[in-house]
N, C-alpha and C positions, 0 to 999 in steps of 0.2 A: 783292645779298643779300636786298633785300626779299620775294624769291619764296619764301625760306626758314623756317620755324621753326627759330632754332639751341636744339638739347637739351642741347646739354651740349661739353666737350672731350671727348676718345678718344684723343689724341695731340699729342706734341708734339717736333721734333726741329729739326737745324738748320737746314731748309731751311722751316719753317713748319707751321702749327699744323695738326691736322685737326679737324673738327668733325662730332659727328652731328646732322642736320638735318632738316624734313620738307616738302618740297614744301609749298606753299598752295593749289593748284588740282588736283594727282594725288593724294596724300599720301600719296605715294611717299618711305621714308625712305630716306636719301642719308649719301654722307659726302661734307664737301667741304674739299677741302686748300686752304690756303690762304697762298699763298705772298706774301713781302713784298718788293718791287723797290726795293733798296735804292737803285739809281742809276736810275729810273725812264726819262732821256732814254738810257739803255744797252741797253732793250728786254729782253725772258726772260731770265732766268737759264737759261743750256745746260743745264741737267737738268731743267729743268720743258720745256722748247722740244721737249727729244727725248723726253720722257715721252707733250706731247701728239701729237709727226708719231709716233712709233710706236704707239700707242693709235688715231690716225685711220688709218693705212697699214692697218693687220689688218683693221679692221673689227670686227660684233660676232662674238662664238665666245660660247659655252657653257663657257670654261674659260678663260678672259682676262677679267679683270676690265672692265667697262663703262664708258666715260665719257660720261655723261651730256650736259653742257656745260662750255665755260668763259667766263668772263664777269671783267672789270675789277670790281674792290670800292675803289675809294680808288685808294692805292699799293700796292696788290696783285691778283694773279692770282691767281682758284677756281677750282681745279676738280671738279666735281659725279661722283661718280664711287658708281658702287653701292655700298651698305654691305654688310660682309661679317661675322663677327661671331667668326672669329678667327684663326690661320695655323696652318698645319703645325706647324713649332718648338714654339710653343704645347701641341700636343697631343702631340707626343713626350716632350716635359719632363714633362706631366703625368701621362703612361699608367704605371701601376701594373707593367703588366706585358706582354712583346712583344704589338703587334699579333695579331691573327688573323691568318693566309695571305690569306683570301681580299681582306680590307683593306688590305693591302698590295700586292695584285694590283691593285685598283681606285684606289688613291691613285696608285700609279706609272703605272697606266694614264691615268689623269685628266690628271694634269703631262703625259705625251707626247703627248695631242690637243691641249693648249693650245699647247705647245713646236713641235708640226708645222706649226699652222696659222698660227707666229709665221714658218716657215721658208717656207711656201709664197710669204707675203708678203713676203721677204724681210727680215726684222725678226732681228735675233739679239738676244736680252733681256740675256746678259753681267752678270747679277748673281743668277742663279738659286741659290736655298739654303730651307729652311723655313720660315722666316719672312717668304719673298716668296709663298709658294704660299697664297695665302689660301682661305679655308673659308665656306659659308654654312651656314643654319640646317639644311638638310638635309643635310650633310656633305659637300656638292660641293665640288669642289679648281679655285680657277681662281689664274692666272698674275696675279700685281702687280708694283706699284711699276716702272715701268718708264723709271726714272732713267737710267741708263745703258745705255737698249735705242741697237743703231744700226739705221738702214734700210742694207742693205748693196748695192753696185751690180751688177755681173755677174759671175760668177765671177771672169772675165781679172781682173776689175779689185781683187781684194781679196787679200790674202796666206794669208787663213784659211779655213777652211768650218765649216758647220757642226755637224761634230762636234765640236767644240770642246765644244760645248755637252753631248753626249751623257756626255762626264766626269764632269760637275756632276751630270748626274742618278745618274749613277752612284754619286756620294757622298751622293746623298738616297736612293737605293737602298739604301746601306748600313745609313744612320740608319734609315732604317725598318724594316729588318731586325733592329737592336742599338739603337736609340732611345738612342744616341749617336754624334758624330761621329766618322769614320770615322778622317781623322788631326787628332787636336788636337795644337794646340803653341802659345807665349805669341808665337812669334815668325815671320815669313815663312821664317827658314832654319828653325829649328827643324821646322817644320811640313815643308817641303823632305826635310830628312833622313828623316822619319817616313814619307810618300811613298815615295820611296826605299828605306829597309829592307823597306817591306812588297811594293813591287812590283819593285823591281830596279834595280839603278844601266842606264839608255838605255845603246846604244853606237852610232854612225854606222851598221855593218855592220844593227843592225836597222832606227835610224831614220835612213835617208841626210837629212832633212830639217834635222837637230840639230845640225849644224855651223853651217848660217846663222843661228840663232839669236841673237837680241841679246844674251844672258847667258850662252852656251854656256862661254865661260874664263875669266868672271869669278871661278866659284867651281866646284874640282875635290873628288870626292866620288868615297872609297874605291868598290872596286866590287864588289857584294852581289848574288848571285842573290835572286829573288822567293821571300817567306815563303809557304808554305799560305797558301788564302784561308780555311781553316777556322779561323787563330788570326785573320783581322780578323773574322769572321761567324761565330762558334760556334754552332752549332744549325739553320744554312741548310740548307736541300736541294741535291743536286745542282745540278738545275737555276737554282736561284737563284743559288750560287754562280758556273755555267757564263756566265749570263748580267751578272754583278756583272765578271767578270772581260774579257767583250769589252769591257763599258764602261770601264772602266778602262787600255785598252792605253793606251802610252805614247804610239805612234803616232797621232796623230788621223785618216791618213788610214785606216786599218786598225778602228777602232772604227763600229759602225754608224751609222747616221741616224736621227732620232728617230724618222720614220715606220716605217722599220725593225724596231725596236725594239718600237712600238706595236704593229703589225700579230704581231709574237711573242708579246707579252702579254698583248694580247685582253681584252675585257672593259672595265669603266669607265665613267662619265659617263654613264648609261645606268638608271634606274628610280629607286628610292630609294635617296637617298643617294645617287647615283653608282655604287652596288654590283654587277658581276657577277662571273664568274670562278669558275674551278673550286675554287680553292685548294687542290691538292691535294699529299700530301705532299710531292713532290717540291718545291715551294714554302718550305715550312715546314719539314720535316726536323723537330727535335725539338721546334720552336716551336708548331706545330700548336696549336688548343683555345681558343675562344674565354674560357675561363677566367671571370675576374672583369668581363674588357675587355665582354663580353656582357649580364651581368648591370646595368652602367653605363652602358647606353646608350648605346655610341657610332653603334650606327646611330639613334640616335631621332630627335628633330624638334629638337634643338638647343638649347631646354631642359635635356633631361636631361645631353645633351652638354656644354656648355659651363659648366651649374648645379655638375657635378659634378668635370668634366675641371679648370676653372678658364679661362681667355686671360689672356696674359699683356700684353696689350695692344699696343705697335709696337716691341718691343725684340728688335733681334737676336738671332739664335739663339748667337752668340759673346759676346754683350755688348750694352753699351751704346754700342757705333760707336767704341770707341776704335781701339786698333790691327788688331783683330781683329772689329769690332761690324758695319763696312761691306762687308767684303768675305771676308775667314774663310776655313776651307777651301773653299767652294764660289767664291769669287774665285778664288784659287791653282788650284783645279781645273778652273774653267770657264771662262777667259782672261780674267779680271777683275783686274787689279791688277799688283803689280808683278814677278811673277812668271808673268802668262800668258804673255809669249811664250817662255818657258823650256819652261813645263808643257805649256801647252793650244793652242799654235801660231800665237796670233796677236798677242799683246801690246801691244793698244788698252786 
């Protein structure tokens, strides 16, 4: 830690504190987590272990958070990892009024180069949600916290793929479109049913894969055709809709890939801010207009962003990590928890 100036705390959760810091020799500001080895002759704690082999497996990206180094402190592991200065959730919670189209073009585009180049490497991240998509001062979108990321083996050898994952974005597709989540509930079934009415009770005949299922008859559930995607996303365009709705099939092998997907979207990570893209109505539908969202700089230098938007610091986009803080709808919908292998096909 000698290498460091510590400025202050930034965070503090169960797994150990974060702090912002600044280099002594680069002065380079940093944040660095810092985790406490409670049973030190026991070696990492499995979520810091698979934080650092998926963070070193990727390599660096332009939209994945950095890690710096890691280095012993006492009875605990740091690790040095780029400061970011707020997340997604954060700035949903705080926007006055729906995004711009074309902002939501380059946010969703941002998350799919990071999410791709997780795939390429073999990496499935399995807790993707707004609060992990973290933000810099120019409004870049890269991928964090990668607690429960796995390095995943050869196809043969794993039961899921990764569209699992393209679910998840689907529900950050939503948020971003309604800057709320897409299905809230207090509880895992609750949240389940909500699912469910809005996209349709599965049946074998579509998804032959849903009988193998670990949770297939634990719990049986009236059976509902899918609602309009118009009452989950009022004011979306066609095409947003069209593409909100392949993310979402119940099928995973039927929903696209993230590269997939990206290469559709176009645009992103790409000049200031990260901003290109057409945004055009077809996008936005009645949401169109940079409105007030313009006038408050959200594209500005980070400053005016974040001075005016607010950060709401490391708190889930559900909570405070209770039942719903760690894993949320974006758990439930992107095989994270105790419901992905029901949902999202693969149930790690």
């Amino acid at each position: 830690m000698d290498q460091y100036v510590l400025l202050g705390c930034i965070g503090e959760g169960a797994h150990g504190v974060v702090f912002k810091a600044k280099d002594r020799k680069t002065g380079e500001l940093v944040a660095l987590k810092k985790i406490p080895l409670r049973r030190p002759e026991g070696g990492l704690p499995p979520q810091t272990l698979r934080e650092i082999q998926a963070l070193l497996h990727i390599q660096e990206h332009p939209h994945v958070v950095r890690l710096g180094a890691v280095f012993a402190s006492g009875p605990a592991v740091v690790l040095a990892l780029e400061l970011l200065v707020g997340d997604l959730g954060g700035l949903l919670r705080s926007a006055p009024a729906p995004l711009p189209p074309p902002r939501v073009r380059a946010l969703l585009a941002m998350t799919l180069r990071g999410l791709s180049h997780c795939h390429r490497h073999h990496v499935m991240h399995r807790d993707l949600k707004p609060s992990n998509l973290l933000l810099d001062a120019r409004g870049r979108l890269k991928l964090g916290d990668l607690g429960l990321a796995r390095v995943l083996g050869p196809p043969r050898a794993r039961p899921y793929s990764h569209q699992v994952a393209t679910r998840a974005v689907g529900c950050i597709f939503g948020e971003l479109l309604t800057l709320s989540p897409l299905f809230p509930g207090d509880t895992d079934l609750e949240q389940l049913c909500r699912v469910l009415s809005a996209l349709g009770t599965p049946s074998p005949s579509a998804w032959p894969e849903l009988r193998a299922l670990p949770d297939y008859r634990k719990v049986r559930f009236a059976r509902c055709a899918p609602a309009p995607l118009e009452r989950l996303v009022p004011g979306a365009g066609p095409e947003a809709r069209d593409l909100l709705r392949r993310l979402l099939r119940m099928r995973p092998a039927r929903r696209p890939r993230a590269e997939q997907v990206r290469a559709h979207v176009g645009g992103g990570g790409r000049g200031h801010g990260g901003v290109t893209g057409r945004g055009n109505g077809r996008w936005g539908g009645s949401m169109g207009g940079n409105g007030v969202y313009g006038v408050m700089g959200v594209m500005g230098d980070g400053g005016a962003l974040w001075g005016v938007m607010g950060y709401n610091g490391v708190m889930g986009v559900m909570g405070d990590g209770g039942s719903m803080g760690g894993n949320g709808v974006y758990g439930v919908m992107g095989g994270n928890g105790r419901w992905g292998g029901s949902m999202g096909g693969n149930g790690v």
